[in-house]
N, C-alpha and C positions, 0 to 999 in steps of 0.2 A: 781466550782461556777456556777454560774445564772444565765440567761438573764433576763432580766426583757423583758416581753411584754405586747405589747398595742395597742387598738386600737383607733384612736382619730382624730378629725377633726382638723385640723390648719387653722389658717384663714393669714398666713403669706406669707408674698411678695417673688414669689419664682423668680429661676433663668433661663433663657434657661440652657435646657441639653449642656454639652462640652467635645468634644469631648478630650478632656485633662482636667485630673485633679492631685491632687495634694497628695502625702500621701507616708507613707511606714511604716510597721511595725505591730507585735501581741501584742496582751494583751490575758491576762488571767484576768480580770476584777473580782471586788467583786461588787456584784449586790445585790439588794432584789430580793425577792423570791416573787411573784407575782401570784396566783392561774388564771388560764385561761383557758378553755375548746374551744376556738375557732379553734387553731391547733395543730399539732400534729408535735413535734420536734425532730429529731435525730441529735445525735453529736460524730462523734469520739475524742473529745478529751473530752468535757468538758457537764456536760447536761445542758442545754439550753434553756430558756423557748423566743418562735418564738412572734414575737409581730408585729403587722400592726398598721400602724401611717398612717397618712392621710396628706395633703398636696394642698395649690393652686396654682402651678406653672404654669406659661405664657410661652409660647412656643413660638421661634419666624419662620418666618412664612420659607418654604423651598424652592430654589428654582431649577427648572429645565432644562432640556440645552433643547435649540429649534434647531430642527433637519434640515439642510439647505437645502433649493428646491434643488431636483435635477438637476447637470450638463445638459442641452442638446450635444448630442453627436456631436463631433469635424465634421466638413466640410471637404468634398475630398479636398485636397491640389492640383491642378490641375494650369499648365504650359499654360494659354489658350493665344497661341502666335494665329494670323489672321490666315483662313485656307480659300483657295482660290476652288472653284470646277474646276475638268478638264474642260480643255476647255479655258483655256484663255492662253495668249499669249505674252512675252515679247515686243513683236512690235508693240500691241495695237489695230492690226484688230481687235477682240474681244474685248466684254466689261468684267471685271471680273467679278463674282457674288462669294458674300459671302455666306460662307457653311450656310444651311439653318438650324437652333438649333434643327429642329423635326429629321433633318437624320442624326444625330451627335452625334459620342458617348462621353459620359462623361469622360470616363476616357481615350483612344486614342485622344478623340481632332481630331478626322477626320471622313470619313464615316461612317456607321453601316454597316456592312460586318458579315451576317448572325444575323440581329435583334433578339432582346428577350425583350420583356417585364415584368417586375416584377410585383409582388402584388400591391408595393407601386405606380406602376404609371412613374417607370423611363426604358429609354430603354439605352441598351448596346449592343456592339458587344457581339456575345457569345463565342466567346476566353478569349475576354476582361475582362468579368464577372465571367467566369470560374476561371482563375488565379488570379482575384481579390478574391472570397471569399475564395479561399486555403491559400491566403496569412493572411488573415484578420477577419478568425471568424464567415464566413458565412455571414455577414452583408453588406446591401447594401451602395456602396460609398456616394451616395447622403445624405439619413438621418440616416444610421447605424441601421434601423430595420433588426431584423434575418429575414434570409430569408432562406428554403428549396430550393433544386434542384429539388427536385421531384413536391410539390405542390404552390411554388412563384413563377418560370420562367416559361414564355412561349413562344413559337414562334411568333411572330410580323412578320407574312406573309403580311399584308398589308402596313406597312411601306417596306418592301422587293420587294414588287410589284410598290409600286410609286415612289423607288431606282431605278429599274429596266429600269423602263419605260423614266426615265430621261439620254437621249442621249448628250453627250458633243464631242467636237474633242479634238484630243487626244493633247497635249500640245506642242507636238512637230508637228502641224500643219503646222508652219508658214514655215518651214524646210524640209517641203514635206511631212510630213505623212498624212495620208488621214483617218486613222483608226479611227473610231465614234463610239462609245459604251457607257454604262452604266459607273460611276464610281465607282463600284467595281470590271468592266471588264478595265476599263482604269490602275486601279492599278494592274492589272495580266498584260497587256500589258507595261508598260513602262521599265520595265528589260529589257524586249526583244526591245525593238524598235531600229529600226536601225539610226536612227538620235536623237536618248536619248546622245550619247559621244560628240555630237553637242554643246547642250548644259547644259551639266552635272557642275552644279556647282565645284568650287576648293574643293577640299578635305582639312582637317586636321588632322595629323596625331598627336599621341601623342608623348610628347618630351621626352619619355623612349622609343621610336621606337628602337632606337642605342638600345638598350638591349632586344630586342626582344618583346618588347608591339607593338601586333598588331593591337590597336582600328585605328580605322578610321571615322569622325565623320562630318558633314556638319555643314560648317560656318553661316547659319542662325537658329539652336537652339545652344541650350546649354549643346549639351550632353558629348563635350571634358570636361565641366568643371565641370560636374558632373561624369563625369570618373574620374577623377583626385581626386576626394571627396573618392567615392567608393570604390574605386579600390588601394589606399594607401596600404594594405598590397600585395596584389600582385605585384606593384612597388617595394617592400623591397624584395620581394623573389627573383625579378627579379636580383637586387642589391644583392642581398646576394651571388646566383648564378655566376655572373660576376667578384663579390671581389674572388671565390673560384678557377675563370678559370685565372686570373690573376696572375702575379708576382708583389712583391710589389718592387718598385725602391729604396724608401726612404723612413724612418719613425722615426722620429724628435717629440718622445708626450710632452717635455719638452721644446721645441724651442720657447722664444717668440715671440709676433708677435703684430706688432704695429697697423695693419689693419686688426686683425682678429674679427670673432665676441663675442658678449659676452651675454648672456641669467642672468635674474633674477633667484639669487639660492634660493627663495622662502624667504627672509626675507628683501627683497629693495633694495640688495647690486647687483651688476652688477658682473657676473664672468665669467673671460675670460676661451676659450673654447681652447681646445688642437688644432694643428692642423691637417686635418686629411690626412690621407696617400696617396702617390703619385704613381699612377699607370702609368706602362708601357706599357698597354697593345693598347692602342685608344680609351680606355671610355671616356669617353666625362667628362671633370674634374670640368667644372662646377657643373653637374648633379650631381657628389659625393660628391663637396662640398656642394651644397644645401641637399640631402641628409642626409649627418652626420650631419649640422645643426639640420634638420630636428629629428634626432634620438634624440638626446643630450636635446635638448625643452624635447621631449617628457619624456625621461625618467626624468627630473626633475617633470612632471607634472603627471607624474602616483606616484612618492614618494608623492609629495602634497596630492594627490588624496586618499593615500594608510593613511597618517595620518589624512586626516579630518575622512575617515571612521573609520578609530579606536575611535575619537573621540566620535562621533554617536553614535559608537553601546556601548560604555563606556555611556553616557548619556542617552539611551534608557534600558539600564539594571541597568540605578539606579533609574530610572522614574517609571519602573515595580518595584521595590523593595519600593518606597515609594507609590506607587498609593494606596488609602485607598480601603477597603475590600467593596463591597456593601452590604447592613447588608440584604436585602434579603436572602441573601448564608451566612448567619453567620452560618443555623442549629442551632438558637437558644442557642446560648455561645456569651458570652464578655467577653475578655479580656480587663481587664479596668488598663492601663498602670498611674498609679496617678503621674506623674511628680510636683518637687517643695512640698513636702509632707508639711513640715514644714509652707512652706509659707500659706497654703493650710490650716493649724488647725489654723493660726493666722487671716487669713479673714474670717473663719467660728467662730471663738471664742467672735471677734469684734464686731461682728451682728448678732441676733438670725435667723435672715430674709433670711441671705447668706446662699445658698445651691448650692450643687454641683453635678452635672447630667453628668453621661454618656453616649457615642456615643447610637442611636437607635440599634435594633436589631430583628428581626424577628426568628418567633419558624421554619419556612420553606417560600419559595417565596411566597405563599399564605397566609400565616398563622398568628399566633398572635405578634401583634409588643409592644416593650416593653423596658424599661430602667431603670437604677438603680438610688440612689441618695442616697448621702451622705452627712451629718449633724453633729451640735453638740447642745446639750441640753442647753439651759440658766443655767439651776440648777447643773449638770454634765458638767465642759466643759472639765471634763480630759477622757469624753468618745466618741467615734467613733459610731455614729447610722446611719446603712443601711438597706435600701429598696428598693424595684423594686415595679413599677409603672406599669403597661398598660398603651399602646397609643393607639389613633385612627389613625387606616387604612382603606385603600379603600377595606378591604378586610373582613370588620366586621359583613357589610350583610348575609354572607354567613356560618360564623363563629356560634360555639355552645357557648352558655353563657348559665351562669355563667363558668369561662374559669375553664377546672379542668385538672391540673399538678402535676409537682414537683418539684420542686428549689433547685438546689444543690447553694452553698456560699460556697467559699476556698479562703481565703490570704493566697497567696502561699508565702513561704521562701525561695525567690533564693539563697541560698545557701544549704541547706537540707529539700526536699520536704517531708522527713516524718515528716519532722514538721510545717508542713503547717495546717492552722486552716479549719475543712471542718462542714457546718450545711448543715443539707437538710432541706424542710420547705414541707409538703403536704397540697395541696390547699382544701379548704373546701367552696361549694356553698352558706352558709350564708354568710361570708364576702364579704361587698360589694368591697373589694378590688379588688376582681375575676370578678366583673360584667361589662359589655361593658361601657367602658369610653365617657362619654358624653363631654368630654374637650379634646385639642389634648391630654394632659397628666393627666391619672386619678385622680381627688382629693386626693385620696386614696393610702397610700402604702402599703406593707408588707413585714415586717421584722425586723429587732431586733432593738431597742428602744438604745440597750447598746451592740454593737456588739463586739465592743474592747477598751480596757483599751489605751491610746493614750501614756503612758510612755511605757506601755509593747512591743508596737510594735516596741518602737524605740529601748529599751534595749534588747529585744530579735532577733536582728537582720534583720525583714522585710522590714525596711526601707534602705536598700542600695543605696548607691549614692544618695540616700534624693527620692527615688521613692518608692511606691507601686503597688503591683500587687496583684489586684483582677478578682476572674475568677467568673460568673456566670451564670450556663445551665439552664435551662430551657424545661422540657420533657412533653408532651402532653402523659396522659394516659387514 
């Protein structure tokens, strides 16, 4: 049989293109036979004469995601507890003076002992700043610009010299030391000073000492309790170590217990905890039982941990499977999935005006954009008529017009592809179908007038599960 083709202007109320539409099924259609010289048609199954239809469709307008200011880079997190200069004194003969912010380093919080100056204008001890960027990226603490070793740091000799030059007594003055120096020489001095055990603040020792934790830590910061933060797995080894030098006296994992504790098993319900085993050796039985507490939480909360992530990555791999394609990177094919076929010839059948457009699509990222549509005839409404359109892109300036291609068209039959309908269409510079679209979507289409018989498709099996699948390339030659 025959396409009928045509070229024609419509002055009918079109649809935005959607990215779902509606259909399934072939025909082998009986057509007239219509003489045309405009294109040139090839068909493996059936010959075919190509037809351009024209069209006024309203586009509706697109829109685009707005890219968010940039984060400004996170603040050194810094402990800035009062930092007093040597020189002052328990007993208040002297007056104390507060560390002055120019000889201060940012990230010690105390002296500058061997300054350095950055690009950006901030100074550091140079130990300080050394191990700060190995940790962290090369980036300075202050405002997180990178920064080189070789050409951002420099020597800050003159902050070094007006360090120098500032003489304090040594703190242990009031106690008999006499020693007067600089303070970066007062802090090389005070280990050694012989009236430093005088008045050496009480120590704190950590409460896993009994098991061999050796910190020791000063009761006016806070670094026992940031040991105790950090330092948790080594606590467990320590523990793990001591349960192995031990004998166990009594171990009762079924014994109830009226006063033991109980942790959330992850669904609100309260569950009581085994108790945990009784050592004879002199470990300290608190500590083990805050410990296994300890254990027991956690391992409920590394399972929690361990199913939200399975969740995620289950959510984030169906997220990637539905994200839609950007028709940039189509290489110029659509696959146009026609969901609700049936429902789809009865709103096109109902109104001459209803049309149905497929998702956009681009021949390459720069190149021709472009979309299909599908119809039905007032006069024919047991037939299927498709067309591809040109759209306007920002990319048309640059573009050669009259557009000159090749069109392949296939309704593919998912169940046996060698019976799938294939036309190809080659474009010809007089049709103004081919010519740079002065509307987002050209007036103009081209393509077959009477593409398919709308019984055949459904009786020849195209329409499965009440969907259609049409595929259309598009090749610049």
């Amino acid at each position: 049989m025959q396409r009928v083709q045509a070229e024609h202007k419509s002055a009918r109320v079109h649809q935005h293109p959607h990215t779902h539409a509606h259909s399934h099924s072939l025909q082998h259609p009986e057509e007239k036979e219509h003489n045309s010289n405009e294109t040139t048609t090839t068909s493996t199954s059936n010959a075919r004469i190509a037809a351009s239809s024209s069209a006024t469709p309203t586009v509706g307008a697109a829109s685009g995601g707005v890219s968010g200011a940039p984060t400004p880079p996170k603040s050194l997190a810094l402990n800035r507890n009062h930092h007093y200069a040597p020189g002052s004194d328990t007993s208040g003969d002297q007056e104390e003076e507060l560390l002055d912010s120019r000889y201060e380093c940012a990230i010690c919080i105390d002296w500058l002992n061997e300054p350095v100056l950055t690009s950006c204008g901030h100074r550091f001890c140079r130990s300080c700043l050394t191990a700060w960027m190995q940790k962290n990226n090369q980036c300075c603490p202050m405002d997180n610009k990178r920064l080189s070793a070789e050409h951002d740091i420099f020597p800050d000799n003159y902050t070094r010299r007006e360090i120098e030059q500032l003489k304090r007594d040594c703190p242990n003055s009031s106690l008999g030391c006499s020693v007067v120096a600089s303070p970066i020489e007062l802090h090389r001095h005070l280990p050694s000073c012989p009236y430093r055990r005088q008045q050496e603040p009480q120590e704190e020792k950590c409460p896993f000492a009994k098991i061999k934790c050796d910190f020791v830590g000063r009761p006016e910061t806070n670094q026992l309790e940031e040991h105790l933060k950090a330092d948790m797995p080594h606590h467990m080894q320590l523990m793990l170590q001591a349960f192995q030098q031990t004998a166990i006296a009594t171990w009762q994992p079924h014994k109830p217990s009226t006063s033991g504790s109980a942790v959330e098993n992850g669904h609100g319900q309260q569950q009581q905890l085994p108790p945990p085993p009784q050592y004879a050796n002199g470990v300290d039985e608190q500590i083990v039982q805050t410990m296994y507490q300890r254990i027991v939480v956690l391992e409920q909360r590394t399972r929690e941990q361990e199913t939200r992530l399975e969740n995620l990555q289950m959510q984030l791999r169906l997220a990637r499977q539905q994200a839609p394609v950007d028709p940039r990177y189509s290489n110029g094919t659509i696959v146009w999935r026609i969901e609700h076929f049936g429902a789809l010839v009865a709103r096109l059948r109902a109104n001459a005006n209803n049309l149905e457009y497929s998702h956009q699509c681009y021949t390459s990222p720069h190149g021709y954009k472009f979309c299909a549509r599908l119809n039905i005839q007032p006069r024919k409404p047991h037939v299927l008529s498709l067309h591809v359109h040109l759209m306007q892109s920002e990319n048309d300036y640059h573009l050669d017009w009259p557009f000159k291609g090749r069109i392949k068209l296939c309704m593919v039959h998912p169940a046996d592809v060698t019976l799938s309908q294939h036309d190809t269409i080659m474009t010809k510079p007089e049709i103004l179908a081919f010519h740079q679209p002065r509307e987002a979507i050209s007036t103009r289409g081209f393509g077959f007038l009477e593409y398919a018989n709308i019984s055949n498709i459904i009786q020849l099996g195209f329409c499965a599960d009440d969907r259609l699948l049409i595929k259309i390339e598009i090749n610049i030659v």
